[in-house]
C-alpha positions as CSV (number, residue, x, y, z in Angstrom):
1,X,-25.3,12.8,-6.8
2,X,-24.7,15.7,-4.3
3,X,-26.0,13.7,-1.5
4,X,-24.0,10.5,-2.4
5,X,-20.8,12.6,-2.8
6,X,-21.4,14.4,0.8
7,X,-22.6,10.9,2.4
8,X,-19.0,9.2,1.1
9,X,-17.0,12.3,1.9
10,X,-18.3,12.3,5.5
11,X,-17.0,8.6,5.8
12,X,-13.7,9.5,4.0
13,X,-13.4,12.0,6.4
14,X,-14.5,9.5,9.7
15,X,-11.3,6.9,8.0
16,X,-9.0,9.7,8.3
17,X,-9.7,10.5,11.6
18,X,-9.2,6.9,12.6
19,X,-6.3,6.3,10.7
20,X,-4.9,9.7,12.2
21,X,-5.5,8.1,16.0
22,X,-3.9,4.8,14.9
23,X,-0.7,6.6,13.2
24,X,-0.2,8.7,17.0
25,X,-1.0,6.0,19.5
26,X,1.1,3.1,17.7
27,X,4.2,5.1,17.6
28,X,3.7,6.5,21.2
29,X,2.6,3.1,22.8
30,X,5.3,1.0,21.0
31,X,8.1,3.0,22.5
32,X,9.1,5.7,24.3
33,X,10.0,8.3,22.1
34,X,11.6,10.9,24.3
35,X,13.9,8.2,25.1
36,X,14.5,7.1,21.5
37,X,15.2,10.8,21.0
38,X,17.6,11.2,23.6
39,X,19.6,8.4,22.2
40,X,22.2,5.9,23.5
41,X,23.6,7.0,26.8
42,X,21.6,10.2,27.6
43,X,21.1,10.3,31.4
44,X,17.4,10.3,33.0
45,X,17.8,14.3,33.4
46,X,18.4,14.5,29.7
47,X,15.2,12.2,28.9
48,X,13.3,14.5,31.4
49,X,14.6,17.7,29.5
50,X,13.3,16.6,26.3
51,X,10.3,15.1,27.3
52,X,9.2,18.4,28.7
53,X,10.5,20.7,26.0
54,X,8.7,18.3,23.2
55,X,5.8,18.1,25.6
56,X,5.7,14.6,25.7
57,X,5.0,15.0,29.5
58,X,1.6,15.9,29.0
59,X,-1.5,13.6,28.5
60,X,-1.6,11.3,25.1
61,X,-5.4,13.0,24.4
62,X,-2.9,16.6,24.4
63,X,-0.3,15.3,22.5
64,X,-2.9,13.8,19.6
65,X,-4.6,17.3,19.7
66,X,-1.5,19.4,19.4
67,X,-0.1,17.0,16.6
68,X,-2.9,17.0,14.6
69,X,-3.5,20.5,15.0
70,X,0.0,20.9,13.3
71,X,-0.1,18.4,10.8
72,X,-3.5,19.6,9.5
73,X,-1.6,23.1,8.8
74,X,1.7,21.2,7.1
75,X,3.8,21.4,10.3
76,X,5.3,17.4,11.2
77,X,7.9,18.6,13.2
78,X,11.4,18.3,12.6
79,X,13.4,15.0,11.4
80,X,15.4,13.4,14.2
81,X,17.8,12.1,11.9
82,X,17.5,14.5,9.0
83,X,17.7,17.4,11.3
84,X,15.6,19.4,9.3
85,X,11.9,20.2,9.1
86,X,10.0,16.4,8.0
87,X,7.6,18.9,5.5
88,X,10.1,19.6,3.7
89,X,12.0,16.4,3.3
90,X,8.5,15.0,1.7
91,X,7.4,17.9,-0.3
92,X,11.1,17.5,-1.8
93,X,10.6,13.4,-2.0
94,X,7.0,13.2,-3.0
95,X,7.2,13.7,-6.7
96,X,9.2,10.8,-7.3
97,X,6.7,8.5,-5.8
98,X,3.7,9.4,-7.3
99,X,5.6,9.8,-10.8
100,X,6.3,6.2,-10.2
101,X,3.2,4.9,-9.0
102,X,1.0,7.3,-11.7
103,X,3.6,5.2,-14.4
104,X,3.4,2.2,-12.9
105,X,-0.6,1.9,-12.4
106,X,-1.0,3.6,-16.3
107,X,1.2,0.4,-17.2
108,X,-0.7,-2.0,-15.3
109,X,-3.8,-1.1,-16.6
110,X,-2.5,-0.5,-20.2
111,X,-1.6,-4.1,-20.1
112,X,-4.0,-5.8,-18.0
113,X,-7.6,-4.2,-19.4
114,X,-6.6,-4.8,-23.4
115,X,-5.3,-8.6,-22.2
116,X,-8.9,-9.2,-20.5
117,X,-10.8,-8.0,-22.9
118,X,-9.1,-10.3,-25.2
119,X,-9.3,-12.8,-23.0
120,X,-13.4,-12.6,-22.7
121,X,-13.7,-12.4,-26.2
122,X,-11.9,-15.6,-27.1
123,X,-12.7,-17.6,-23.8
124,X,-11.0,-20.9,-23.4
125,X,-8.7,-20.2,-26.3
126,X,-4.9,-20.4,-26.0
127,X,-5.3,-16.1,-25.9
128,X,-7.2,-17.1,-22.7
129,X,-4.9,-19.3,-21.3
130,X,-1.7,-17.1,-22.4
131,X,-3.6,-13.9,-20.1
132,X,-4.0,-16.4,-17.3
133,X,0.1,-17.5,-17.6
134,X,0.5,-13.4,-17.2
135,X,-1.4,-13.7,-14.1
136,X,0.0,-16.7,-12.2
137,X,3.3,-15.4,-13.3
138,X,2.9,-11.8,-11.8
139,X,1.0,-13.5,-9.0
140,X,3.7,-15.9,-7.9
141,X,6.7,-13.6,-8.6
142,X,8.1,-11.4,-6.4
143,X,8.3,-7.7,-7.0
144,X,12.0,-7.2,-6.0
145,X,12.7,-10.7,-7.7
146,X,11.5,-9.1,-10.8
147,X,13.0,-5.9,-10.6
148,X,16.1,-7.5,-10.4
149,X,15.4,-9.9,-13.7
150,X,15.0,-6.6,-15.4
151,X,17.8,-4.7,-14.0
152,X,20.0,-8.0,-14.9
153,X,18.2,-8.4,-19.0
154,X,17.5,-4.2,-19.8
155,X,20.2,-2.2,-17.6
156,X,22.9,-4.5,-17.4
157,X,22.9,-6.9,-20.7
158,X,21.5,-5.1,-23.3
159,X,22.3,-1.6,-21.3
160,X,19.1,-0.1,-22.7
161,X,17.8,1.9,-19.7
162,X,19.5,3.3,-16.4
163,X,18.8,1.1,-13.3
164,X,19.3,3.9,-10.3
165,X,18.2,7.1,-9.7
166,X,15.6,9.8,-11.2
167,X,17.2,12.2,-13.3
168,X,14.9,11.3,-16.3
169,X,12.0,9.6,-17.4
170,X,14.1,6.6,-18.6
171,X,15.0,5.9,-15.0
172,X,11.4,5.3,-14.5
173,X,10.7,3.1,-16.4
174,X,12.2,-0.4,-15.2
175,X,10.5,0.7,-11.8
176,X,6.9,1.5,-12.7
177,X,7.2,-1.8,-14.9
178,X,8.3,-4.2,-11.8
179,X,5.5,-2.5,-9.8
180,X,3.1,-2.5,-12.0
181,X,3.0,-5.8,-13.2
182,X,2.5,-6.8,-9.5
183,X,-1.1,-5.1,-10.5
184,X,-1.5,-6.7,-13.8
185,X,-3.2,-9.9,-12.9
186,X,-6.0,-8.5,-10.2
187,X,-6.5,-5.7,-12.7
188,X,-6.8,-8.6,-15.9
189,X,-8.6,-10.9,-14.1
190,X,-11.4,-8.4,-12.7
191,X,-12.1,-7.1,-16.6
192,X,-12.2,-10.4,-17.9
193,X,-14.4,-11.5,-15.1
194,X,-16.6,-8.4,-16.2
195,X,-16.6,-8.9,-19.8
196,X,-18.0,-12.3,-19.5
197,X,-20.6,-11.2,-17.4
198,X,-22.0,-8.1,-19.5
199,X,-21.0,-9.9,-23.1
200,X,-24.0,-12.6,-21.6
201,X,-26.7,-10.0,-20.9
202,X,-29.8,-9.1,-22.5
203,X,-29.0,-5.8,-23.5
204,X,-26.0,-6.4,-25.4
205,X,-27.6,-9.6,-27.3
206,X,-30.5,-7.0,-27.8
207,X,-27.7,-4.1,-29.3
208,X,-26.5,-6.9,-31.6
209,X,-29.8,-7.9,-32.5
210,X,-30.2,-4.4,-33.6
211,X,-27.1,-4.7,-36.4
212,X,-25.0,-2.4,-34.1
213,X,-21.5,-2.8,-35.2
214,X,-19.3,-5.3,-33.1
215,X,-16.8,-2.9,-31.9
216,X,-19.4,-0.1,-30.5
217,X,-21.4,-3.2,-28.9
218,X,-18.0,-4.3,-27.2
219,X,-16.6,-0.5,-26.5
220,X,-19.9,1.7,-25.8
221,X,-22.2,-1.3,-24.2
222,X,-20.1,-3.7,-22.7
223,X,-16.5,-2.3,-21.9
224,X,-18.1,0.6,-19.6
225,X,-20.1,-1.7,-17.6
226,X,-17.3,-4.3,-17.0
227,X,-15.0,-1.5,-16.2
228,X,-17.1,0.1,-12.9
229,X,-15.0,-3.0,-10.4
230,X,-12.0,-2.1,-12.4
231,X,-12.5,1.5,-11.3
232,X,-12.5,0.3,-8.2
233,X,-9.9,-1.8,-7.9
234,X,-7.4,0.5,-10.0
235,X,-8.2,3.4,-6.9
236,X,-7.0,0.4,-4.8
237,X,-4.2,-0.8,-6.0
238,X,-2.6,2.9,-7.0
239,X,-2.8,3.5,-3.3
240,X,-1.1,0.2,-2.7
241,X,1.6,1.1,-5.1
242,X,2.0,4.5,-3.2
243,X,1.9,2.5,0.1
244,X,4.4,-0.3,-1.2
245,X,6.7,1.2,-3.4
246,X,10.2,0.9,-0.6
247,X,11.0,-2.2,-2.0
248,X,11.2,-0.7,-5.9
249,X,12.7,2.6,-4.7
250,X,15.1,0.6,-2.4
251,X,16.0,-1.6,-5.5
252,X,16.5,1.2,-8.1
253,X,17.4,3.8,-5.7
254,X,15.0,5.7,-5.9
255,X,14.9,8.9,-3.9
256,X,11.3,8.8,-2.7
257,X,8.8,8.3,-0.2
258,X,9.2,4.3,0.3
259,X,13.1,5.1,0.2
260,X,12.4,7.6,3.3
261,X,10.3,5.5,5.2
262,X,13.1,2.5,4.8
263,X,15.7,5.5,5.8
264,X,13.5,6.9,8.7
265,X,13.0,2.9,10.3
266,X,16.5,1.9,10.3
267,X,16.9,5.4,12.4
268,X,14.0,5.5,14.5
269,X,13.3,8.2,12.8
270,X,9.4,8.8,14.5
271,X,8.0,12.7,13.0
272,X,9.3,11.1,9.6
273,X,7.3,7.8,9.8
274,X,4.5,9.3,11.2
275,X,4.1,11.8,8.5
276,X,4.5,9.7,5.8
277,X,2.0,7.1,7.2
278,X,-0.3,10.1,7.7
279,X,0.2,11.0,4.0
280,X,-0.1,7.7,2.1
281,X,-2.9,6.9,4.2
282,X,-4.9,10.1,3.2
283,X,-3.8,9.4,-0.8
284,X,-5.2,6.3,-0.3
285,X,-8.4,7.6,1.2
286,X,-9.0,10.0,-1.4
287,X,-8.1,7.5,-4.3
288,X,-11.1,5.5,-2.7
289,X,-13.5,8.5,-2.7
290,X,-12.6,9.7,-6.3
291,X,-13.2,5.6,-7.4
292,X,-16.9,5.6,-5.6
293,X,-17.7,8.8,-7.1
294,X,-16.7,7.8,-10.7
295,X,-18.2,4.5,-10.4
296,X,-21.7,6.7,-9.1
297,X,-21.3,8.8,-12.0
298,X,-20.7,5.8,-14.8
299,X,-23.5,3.9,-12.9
300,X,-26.1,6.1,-11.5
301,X,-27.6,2.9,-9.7
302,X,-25.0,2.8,-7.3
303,X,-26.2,6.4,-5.6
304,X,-29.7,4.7,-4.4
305,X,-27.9,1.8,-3.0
């Protein structure tokens, strides 16, 4: 298991680095950020000035090395728009997003596992066919469509939750529930999948042969073998959530990470974007690396592979 864990951690570690290089040499190639600094009507002497006092005169190879020197101790600079230090700004915005994405994926998998599990029991039943409306529904609808359906039917007709801001936990729950159901179906459709497959093995048919009791054959034997995908897949689409959530916070305003990205584009904002592209990417990473080694430890067949 130690090996396994070191062998993913390395490449965990090699994605980073990548995703580090990508983050610096997109922004610097795209545009040139001493003169997107300077701002409308600054004079060449003024681009020059900044470009030497940010030391964006020197090679990129420097730049990357300095920048990532600083990141990797907290330090992204200072906010161009913001004028204030970009760590800050995130430490202060960072909670909100991954309250709403933590809510949002423990919906989306409180609703999708229970409905596919169902749905493999009773296969080809109207249950089956009433998970797979869920799906193609949450499939086909868009996320900010739907937010605004329940904006429209909970906040503003029956006036049974708040629809902005993050004062309390009721003003997260419209939120995680339009982003999490964009989860549901993958989620539904991936247990279901699973359940079919391990319900039709030997050893469960052998465990009921046995006079084992339906709901241990279905819980012990056959839900935590369908569920190593869904592991998976749950890493996946929590750092997808993370990654995504600007429309949800845009629609709810919601003071978060998505909501500062959308804040920090419109201004050419560039330490901001960078950092939080740096960030979600390395959430993301180690969502990945936490999902192999849990599926590792639920299957131990997976190490040798």
């Amino acid at each position: 298991m130690l090996a396994f864990a070191a062998k993913r951690a390395a490449m965990a570690l090699l994605v980073a680095a990548t995703v580090s290089l990508v983050c610096f040499f997109l922004v610097h190639l795209s545009t040139d950020v001493a003169t997107a600094m300077a701002g409308e009507g600054a004079t060449a002497a003024d681009v020059a000035v900044i470009r030497k006092a940010y030391g964006f005169d020197r090679p990129l190879h420097e730049q990357y090395a300095a920048w990532l020197g600083r990141a990797l101790l907290g330090d992204f600079g200072n906010s161009l728009y913001f004028k204030t230090a970009v760590g800050a700004i995130i430490w202060d915005r960072l909670p909100t997003t991954l309250m709403l994405g933590a809510l949002a994926i423990l919906f989306a998998v409180g609703l999708s596992v229970p409905l596919g599990v169902i749905a493999a029991i009773r296969p080809n039943s109207w249950i089956d066919r009433a998970t797979l409306l869920v799906a193609v529904v949450g499939q086909a609808m868009p996320s900010f469509w739907f937010a605004l359906l329940l904006i429209l039917l909970f906040g503003l007709e029956l006036r049974w939750l708040p629809i902005s801001g993050s004062d309390t936990m009721a003003h997260f729950v419209l939120p995680a529930v339009a982003l999490g159901y964009y989860a549901t179906p993958a989620i539904m459709r991936l247990t279901r999948a699973g359940m079919l497959d391990v319900l039709g093995s030997d050893y469960v048919r052998t465990a009921r042969a046995k006079g084992l009791r339906a709901g241990k054959v279905l819980f012990k034997h056959a839900l935590r073998n369908a569920l190593i995908p869904v592991v998976a897949l749950t890493a996946v689409q929590l750092g997808f959530m993370l990654g995504g959530s600007v429309v949800i916070e845009t629609v709810f305003a919601l003071n978060g990470l998505g909501y500062l990205a959308w804040e920090a584009i419109l201004h050419n904002d560039f330490p901001v974007v960078q950092a939080i592209v740096l960030l979600v990417s390395g959430i993301y990473i180690l969502l990945t690396l936490l999902a192999d080694l849990a599926n590792a430890w639920l299957d131990p067949r997976i190490r040798v592979a």
